[in-house]
C-alpha positions as CSV (number, residue, x, y, z in Angstrom):
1,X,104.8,94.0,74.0
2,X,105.3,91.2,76.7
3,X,102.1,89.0,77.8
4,X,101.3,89.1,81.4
5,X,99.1,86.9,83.4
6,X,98.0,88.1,86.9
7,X,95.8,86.1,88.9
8,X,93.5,87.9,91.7
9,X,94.6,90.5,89.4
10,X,91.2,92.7,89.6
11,X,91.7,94.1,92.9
12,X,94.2,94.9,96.0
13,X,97.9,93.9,94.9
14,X,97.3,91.9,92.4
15,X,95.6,95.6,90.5
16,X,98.0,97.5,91.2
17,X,100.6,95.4,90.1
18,X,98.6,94.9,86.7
19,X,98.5,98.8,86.6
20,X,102.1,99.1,86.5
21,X,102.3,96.6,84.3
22,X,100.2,98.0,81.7
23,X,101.9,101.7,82.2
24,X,104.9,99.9,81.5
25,X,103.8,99.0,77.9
26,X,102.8,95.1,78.3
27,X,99.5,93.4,77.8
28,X,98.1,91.9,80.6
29,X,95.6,89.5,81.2
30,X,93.7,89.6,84.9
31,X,92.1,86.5,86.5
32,X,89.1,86.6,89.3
33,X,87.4,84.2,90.6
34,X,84.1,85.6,89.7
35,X,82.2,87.8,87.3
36,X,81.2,89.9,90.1
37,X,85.2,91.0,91.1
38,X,85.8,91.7,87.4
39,X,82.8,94.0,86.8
40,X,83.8,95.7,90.3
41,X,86.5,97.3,88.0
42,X,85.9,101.2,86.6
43,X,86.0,101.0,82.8
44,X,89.0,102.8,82.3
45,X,90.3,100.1,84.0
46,X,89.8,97.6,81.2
47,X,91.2,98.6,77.6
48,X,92.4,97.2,74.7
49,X,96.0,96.0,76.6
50,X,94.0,94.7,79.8
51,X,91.7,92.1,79.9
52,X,89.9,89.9,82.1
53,X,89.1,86.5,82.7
54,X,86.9,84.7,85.4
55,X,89.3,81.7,86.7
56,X,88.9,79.9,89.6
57,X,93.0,78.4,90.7
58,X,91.5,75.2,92.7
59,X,89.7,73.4,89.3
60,X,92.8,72.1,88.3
61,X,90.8,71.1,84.4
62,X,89.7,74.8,84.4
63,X,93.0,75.9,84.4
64,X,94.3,73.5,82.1
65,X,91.6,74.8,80.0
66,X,92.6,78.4,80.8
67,X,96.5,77.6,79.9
68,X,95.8,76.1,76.7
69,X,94.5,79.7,75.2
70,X,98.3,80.5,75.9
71,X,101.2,79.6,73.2
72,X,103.7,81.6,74.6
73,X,103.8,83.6,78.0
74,X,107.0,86.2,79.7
75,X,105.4,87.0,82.8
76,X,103.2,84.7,85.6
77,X,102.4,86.8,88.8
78,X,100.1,84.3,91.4
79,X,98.5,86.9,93.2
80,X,95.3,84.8,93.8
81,X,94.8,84.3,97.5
82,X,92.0,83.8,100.6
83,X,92.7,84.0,104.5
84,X,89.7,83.1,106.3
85,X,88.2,84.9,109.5
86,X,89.3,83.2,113.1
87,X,88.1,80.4,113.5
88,X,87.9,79.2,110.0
89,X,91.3,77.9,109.7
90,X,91.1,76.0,113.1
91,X,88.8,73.0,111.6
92,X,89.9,71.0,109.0
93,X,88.1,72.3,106.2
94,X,88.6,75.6,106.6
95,X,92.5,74.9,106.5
96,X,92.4,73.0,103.6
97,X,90.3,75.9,101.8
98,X,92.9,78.1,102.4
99,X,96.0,75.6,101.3
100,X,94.1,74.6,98.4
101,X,93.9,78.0,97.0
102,X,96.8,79.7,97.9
103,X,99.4,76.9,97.6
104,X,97.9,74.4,95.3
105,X,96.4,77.3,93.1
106,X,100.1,78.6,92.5
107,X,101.5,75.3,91.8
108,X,98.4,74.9,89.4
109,X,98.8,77.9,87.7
110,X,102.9,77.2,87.8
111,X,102.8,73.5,86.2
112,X,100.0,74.7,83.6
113,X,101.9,77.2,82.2
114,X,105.2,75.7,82.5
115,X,105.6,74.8,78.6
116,X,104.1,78.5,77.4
117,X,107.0,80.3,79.8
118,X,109.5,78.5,78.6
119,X,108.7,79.5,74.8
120,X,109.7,82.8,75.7
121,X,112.6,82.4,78.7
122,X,109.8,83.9,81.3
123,X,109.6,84.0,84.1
124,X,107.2,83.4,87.5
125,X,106.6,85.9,90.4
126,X,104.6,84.2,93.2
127,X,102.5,85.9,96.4
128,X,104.1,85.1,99.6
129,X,103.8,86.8,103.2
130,X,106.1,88.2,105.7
131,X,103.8,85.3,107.6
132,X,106.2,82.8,105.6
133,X,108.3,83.6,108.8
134,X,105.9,84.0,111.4
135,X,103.3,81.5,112.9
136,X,100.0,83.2,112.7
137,X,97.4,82.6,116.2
138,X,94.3,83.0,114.1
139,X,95.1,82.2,110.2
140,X,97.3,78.8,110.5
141,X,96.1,77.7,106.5
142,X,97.4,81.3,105.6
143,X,100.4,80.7,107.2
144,X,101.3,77.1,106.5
145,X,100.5,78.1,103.2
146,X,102.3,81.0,102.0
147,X,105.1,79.3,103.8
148,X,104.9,76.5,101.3
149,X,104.5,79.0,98.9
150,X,108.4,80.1,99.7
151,X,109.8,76.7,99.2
152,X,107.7,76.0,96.4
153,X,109.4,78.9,94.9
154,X,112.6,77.9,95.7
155,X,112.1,74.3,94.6
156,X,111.0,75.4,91.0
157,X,113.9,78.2,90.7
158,X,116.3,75.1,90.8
159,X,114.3,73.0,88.6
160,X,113.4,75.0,85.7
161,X,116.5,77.3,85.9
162,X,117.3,74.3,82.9
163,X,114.2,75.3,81.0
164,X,115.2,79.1,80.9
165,X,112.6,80.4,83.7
166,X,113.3,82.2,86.5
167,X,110.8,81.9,89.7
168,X,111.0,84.6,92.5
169,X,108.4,85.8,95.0
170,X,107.4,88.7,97.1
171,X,106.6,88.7,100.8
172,X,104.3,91.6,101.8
173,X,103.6,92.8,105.2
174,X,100.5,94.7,106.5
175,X,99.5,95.9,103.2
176,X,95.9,97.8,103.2
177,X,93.2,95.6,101.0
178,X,90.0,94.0,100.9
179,X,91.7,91.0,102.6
180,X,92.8,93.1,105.7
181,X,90.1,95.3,106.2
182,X,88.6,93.5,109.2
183,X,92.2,93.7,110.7
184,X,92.1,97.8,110.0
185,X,88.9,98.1,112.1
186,X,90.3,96.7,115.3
187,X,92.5,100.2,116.9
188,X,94.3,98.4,119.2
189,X,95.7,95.7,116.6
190,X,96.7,98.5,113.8
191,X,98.5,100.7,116.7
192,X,100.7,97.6,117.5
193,X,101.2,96.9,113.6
194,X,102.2,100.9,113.5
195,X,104.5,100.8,116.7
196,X,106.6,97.7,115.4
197,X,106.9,98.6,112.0
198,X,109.5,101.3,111.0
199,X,108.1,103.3,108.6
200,X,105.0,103.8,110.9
201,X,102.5,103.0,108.2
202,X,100.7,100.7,106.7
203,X,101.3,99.5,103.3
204,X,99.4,100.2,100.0
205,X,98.9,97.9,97.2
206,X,101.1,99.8,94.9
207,X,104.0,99.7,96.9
208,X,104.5,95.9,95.8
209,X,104.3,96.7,91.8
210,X,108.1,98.2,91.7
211,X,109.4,95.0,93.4
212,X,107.7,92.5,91.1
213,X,108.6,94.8,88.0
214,X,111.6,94.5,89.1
215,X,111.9,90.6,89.5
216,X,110.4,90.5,86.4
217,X,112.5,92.4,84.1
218,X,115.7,91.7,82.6
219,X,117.1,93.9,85.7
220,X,116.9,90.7,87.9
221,X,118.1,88.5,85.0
222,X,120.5,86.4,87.2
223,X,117.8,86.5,90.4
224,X,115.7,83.0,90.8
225,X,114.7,81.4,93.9
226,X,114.5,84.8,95.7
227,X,112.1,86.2,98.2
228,X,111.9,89.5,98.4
229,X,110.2,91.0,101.5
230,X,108.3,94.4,101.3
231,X,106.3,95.2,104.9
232,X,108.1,98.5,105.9
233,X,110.8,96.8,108.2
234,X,108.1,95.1,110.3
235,X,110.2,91.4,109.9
236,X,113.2,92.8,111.5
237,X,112.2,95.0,113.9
């Protein structure tokens, strides 16, 4: 049974991918920033090969802390993430909110747990966004970075390819969760998602767990530094 660590892995993507995981056979363990995400979870949710664990990615001692409860460790998926409402990411500290938890949390987690993937040859699956390529009018910090999130990838697939781990990412597109629900209430922004994207729908949380199973298994054994875009053709249409 492999060990899994998921962070933001109580709801949205990072739950769904933790699903498949588990139907899969592996153990998993689920981070949230709060007690209040985890007990959001149904109880058949949580079970003997799924537990959960309140961890916040931007205390850098807290996830020292966190890592040392881990000898050894196959599987690393940094699903934690914000994007704040317009006009958050505009001023200063808004931005740096956003960077701090979505870049610096997944080099964080990354560096922590360096030592416990290598024990076992595993390997790292980081969060990205189809806005990696895009410049984004209203979420700059989300942007800049998940964008930095792609070359951090990159830049630890050629570094620990020595130490036996492989580091990929995903890039979703307009996937429906908690994070995008705003978004899904204005009409006239979800018809022009729907009219460029096309498969003419919006994504769903599980549509992202076959593509990080996939990085993740010994099917992409000689894949690192890749980023592997899911968003229903939206980035080249």
């Amino acid at each position: 049974m492999r060990e899994i660590l998921i962070t933001g892995g109580t709801s949205g993507i990072g739950l769904a991918i933790a699903r498949a995981f588990l139907a899969a056979g592996d153990h998993v363990v689920a981070t949230a920033v709060s007690q209040t995400e985890i007990d959001r979870l149904a109880s058949s949710d949580t079970d003997d090969s799924f537990t959960c664990a309140v961890l916040d990615v931007t205390d850098e001692s807290a996830v020292e802390r966190f890592a040392a409860r881990f000898p050894a460790l196959d599987v690393l998926v940094n699903c934690a993430g914000v994007a704040q409402p317009w006009p958050t990411e505009h001023a200063p500290e808004g931005f740096r909110r956003t960077v701090d938890v979505n870049l610096h949390g997944t080099m964080r987690m990354c560096f922590a747990f360096a030592d416990a993937l290598m024990a076992r040859s595993g390997c790292v699956v980081n969060m990205a966004s189809m806005l990696s390529q895009f410049g984004s009018a209203t979420t700059p910090g989300y942007a800049a970075s998940k964008g930095g999130v792609v070359q951090l990838t990159r830049s630890l697939a050629v570094a620990w390819s020595v130490r036996g781990i492989r580091v990929n990412a995903v890039a979703p597109g307009w996937v429906a969760t908690p994070l995008t629900a705003p978004l899904r209430e204005d009409a006239a922004r979800v018809a022009a998602i729907l009219a460029r994207t096309p498969m003419a729908r919006w994504g769903e949380p599980a549509d992202l767990a076959g593509p990080v199973l996939f990085l993740a298994s010994a099917s992409a054994a000689f894949i690192t530094g890749a980023v592997l875009t899911v968003d229903g053709g939206y980035s080249v249409a």
